[in-house]
C-alpha positions in Angstrom: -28.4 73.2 51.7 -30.2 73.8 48.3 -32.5 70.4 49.6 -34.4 73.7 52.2 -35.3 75.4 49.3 -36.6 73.2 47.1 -40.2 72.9 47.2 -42.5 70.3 44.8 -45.3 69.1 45.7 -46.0 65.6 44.8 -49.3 63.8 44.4 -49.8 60.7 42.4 -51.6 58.8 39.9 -51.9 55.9 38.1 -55.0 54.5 35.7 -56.8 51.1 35.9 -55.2 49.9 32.6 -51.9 49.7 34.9 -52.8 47.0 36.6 -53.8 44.3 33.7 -53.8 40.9 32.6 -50.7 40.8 31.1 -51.8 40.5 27.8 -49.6 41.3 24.9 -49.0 41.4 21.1 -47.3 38.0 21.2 -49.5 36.0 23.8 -52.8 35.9 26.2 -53.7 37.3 29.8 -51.9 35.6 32.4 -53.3 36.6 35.0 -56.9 37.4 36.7 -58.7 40.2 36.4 -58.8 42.4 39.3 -61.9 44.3 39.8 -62.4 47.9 39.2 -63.1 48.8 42.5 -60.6 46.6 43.8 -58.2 49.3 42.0 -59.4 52.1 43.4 -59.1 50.7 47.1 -55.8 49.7 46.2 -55.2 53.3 45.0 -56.6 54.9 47.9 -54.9 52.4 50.2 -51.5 53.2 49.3 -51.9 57.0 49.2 -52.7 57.6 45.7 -54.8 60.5 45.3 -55.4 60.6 41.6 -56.8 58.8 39.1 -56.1 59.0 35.1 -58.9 57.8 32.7 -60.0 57.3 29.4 -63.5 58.2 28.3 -64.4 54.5 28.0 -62.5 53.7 31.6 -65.1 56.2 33.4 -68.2 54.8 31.7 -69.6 52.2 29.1 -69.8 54.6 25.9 -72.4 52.2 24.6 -74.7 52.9 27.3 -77.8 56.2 26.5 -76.5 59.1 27.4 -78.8 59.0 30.8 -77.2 56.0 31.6 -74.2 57.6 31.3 -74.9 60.3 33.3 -75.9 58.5 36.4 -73.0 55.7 36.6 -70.9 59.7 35.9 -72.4 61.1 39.2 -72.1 57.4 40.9 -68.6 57.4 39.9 -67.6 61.1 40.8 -69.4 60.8 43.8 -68.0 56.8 45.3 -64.0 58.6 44.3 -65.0 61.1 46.5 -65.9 58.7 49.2 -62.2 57.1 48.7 -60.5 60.1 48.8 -59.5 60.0 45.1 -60.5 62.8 42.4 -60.1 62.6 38.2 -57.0 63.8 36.6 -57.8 64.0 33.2 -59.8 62.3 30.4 -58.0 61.2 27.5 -60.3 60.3 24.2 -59.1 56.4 23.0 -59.2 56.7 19.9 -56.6 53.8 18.8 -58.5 50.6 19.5 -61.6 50.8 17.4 -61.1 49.5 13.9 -62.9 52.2 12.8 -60.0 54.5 13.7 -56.9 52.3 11.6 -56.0 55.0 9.3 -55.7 57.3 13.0 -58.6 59.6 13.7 -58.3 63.6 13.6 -55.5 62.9 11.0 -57.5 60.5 8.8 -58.2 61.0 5.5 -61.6 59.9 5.5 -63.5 63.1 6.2 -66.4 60.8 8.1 -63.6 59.1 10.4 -62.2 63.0 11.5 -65.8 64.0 12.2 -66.9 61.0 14.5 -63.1 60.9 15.9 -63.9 64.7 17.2 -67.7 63.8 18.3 -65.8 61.1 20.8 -63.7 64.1 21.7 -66.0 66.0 22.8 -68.1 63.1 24.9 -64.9 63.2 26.5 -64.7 66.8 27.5 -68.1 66.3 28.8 -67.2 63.6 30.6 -64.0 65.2 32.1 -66.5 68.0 33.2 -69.0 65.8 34.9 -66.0 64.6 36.8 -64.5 67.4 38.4 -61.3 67.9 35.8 -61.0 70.5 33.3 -57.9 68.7 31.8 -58.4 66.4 28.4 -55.1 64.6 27.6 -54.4 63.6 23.7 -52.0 61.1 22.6 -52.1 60.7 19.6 -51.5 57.2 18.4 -52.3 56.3 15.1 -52.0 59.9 14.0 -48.7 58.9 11.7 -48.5 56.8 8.8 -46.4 53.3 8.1 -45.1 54.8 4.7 -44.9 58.5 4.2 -47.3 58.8 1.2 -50.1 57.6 2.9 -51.0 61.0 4.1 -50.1 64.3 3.4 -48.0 65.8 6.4 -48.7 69.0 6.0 -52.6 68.6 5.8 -52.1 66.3 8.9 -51.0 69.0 10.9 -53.1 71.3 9.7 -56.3 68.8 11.1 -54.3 68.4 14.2 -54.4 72.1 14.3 -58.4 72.2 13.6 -59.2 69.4 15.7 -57.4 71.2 18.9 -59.1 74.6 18.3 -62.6 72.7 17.8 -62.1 71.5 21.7 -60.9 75.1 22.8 -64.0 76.2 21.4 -66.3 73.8 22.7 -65.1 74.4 26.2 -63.9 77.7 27.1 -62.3 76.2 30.2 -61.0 73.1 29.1 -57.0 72.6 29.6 -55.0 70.4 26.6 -52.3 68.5 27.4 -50.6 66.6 24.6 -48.7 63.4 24.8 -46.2 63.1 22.3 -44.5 59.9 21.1 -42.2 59.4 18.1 -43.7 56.0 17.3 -45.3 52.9 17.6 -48.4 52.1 18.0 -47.6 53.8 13.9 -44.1 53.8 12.3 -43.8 57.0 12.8 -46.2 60.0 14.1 -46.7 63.7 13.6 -45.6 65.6 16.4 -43.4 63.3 17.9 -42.2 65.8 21.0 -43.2 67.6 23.2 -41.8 70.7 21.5 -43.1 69.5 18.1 -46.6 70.1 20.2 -45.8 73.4 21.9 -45.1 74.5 18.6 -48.0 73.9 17.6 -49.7 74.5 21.1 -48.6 78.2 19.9 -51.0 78.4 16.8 -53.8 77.3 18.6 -57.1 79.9 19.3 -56.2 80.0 22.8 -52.2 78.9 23.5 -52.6 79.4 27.3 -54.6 76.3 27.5 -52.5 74.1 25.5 -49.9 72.4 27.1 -47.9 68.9 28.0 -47.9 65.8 29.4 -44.2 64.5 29.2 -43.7 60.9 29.8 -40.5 59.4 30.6 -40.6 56.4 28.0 -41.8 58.1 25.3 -38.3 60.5 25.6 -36.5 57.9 25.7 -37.8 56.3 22.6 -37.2 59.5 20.6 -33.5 59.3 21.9 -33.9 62.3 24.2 -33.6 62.7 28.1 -36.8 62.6 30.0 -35.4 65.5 32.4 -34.2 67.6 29.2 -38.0 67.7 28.0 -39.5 68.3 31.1 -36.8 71.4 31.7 -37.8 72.7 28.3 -41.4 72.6 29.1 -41.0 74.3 33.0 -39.5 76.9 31.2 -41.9 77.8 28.7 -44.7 77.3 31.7 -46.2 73.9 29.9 -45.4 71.0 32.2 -49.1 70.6 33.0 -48.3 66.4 33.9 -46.3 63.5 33.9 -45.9 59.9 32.7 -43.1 58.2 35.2 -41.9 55.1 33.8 -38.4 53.5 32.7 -37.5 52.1 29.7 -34.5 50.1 28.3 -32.9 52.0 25.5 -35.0 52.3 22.2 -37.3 49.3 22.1 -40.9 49.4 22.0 -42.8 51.2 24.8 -42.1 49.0 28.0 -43.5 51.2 30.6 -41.8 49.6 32.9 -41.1 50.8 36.7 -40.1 53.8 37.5 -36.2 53.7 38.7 -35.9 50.4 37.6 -33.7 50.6 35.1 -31.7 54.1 35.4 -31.5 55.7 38.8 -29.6 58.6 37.5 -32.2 58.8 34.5 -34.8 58.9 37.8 -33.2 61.4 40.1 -32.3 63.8 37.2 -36.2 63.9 36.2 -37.0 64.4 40.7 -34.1 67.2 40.8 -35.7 69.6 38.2 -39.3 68.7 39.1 -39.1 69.9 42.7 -36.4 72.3 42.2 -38.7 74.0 40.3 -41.8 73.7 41.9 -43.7 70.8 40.2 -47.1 70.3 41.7 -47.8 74.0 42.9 -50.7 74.4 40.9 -52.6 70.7 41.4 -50.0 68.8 39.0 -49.9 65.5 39.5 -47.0 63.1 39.3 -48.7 60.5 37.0 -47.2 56.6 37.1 -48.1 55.1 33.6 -46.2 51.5 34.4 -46.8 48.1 33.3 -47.3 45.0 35.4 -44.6 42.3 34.5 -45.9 39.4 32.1 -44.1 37.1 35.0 -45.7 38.5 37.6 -48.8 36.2 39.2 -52.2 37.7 40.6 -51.1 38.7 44.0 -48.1 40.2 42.9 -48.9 42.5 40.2 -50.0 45.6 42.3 -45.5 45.6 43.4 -44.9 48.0 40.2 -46.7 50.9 41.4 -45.9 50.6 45.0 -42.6 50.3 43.7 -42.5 53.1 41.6 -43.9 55.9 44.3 -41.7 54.1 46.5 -38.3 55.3 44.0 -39.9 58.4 43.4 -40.1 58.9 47.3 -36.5 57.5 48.0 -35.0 59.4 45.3 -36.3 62.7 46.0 -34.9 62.2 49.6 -31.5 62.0 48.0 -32.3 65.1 45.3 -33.0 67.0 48.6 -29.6 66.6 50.0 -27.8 67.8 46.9 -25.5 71.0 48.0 -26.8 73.6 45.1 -23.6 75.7 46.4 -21.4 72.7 46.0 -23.1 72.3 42.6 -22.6 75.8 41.7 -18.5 75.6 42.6 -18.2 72.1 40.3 -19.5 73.6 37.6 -17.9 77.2 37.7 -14.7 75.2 37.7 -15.8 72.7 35.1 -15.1 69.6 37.1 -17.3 68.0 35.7 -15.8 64.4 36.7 -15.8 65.7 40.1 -19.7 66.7 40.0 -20.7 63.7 38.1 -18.8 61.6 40.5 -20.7 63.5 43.8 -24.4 63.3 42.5 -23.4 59.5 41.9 -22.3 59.3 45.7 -25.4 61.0 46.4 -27.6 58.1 44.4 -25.3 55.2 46.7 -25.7 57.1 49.6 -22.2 57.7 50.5 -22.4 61.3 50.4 
């Protein structure tokens, strides 16, 4: 059996903005706030072993910089306690009025410069955490009508503004987050091979890779396992967003296996037939609590999602590679489409 040889290794992670108040665009928090801590006991609880932040999750960035510090040690040193360690930093720079017109990709000159200072906080607050690895999505690096910036000089900044991390930390690792759209009409370097191609420009390529997230595939009408396989290939899958979505909406984030179990399973096949996790990978969960959901219930998504990921790869596991092999040296592919679907319903 193929399931013997197959060896991932799967940790996960999830970050506090997860588990919210079910805020959105179109109406106000329904629910309680839970309190940081509360998270991370959850997290630890339930065998998470990860955690995912942005620079202004891990510490107030209003606070002096010796302020900063300590609640940094406090922090670092009370995840230890739980068990749990940093993934990554990501820099937010989408939320701040400041950055509307996007940040690295602004034209403002003053707006790129303070957008890469924040950057650079959060490479040394990654550091004084224990991770080398700073994720960038970039959000409001696009336009809503094309003219509004020049494409061309936008890349080119998004080009500068990478190699000015890789040189402010020779041991940093990049991992880009690409998404077609929304929160902008439409950004630059929507994929993730839009951002290896421009990984390979970079001062230092080897420390530029990619954080694929299921959702964000989806939206740019591509399959979430046909990304990641591009990306094991080239030696860039570096993390992972595991969410579902319905079809091309707006990012729902939504739980992972809820809405296409084949989707799921074809995501688990190629991440442990390939060996996802061997060198500290984690399998990241970026879902959503439902806006329905009350207090008490809104911790069921992640539970949930590890819980698919767990049940699926089970099934992955007991896939007959030689059987597999056979189908499609024939070209039945009815007959293999129908026996990975028996797999999924568990009549196989």
């Amino acid at each position: 059996m193929w399931g013997e040889k197959m060896a991932g290794i799967f940790r996960f992670s999830f970050g506090p903005w997860n588990i919210h108040e079910g805020e959105d665009p179109f109406g106000l928090p329904v629910r309680e706030s839970f309190d940081f801590w509360k998270k991370m006991e959850f997290a630890a609880r339930e065998g998470f072993e990860g955690i995912q932040f942005h620079d202004d999750d891990a510490v107030d960035l209003s606070l002096s910089f010796s302020e900063q510090e300590r609640n940094l040690n406090e922090l670092r040193e009370r995840l230890a306690d739980l068990g749990l360690e940093v993934e990554f930093i990501a820099p937010r720079l989408w939320v701040d009025p400041f950055y509307a017109d996007g940040g690295f990709t602004a034209n403002d000159p003053k707006v790129r410069e303070k957008a890469l200072a924040r950057s650079k906080r959060a490479v040394d607050i990654a550091r004084a955490l224990g991770t080398e690895r700073i994720v960038i999505w970039p959000a409001r690096e696009g336009t809503y009508c094309r003219e509004t910036k020049d494409a061309k000089l936008a890349v080119e900044r998004f080009l500068e503004y990478i190699n000015a991390l890789l040189e402010y930390d020779k041991e940093i690792k990049i991992l880009g987050e690409m998404k077609p759209n929304e929160p902008m009409d439409s950004c630059f370097s929507p994929t993730a091979g839009h951002f290896l191609a421009l990984a390979e420009n970079t001062i230092d390529p080897s420390r530029v890779g990619v954080l694929i997230e299921s959702a964000h595939a989806v939206l740019a009408n591509l399959e979430p396992s046909d990304e990641m396989g591009f990306a094991l290939a080239l030696g860039k899958l570096w993390g992972i967003h595991l969410n579902d979505q319905n079809n091309l909406k707006f990012d729902q984030d939504k739980t992972f296996g809820s809405v296409n179990l084949r989707r799921a399973f074809s995501q688990i096949y190629l991440l442990d037939k390939y060996n996802y996790g061997q060198n500290g990978e984690y399998v990241g969960l970026d879902v959503k609590v439902m806006r329905t959901q009350n207090f008490e219930q809104s911790l069921k998504h992640l539970i949930y999602s590890k819980e698919y990921f767990l049940m699926l790869l089970d099934k992955v596991r007991s896939v007959d590679e030689n059987k597999l092999e056979q189908l499609r040296a024939s070209r039945d592919y009815e007959e293999l489409d129908f026996y990975i679907n028996k797999i999924i319903l568990g009549y196989d």
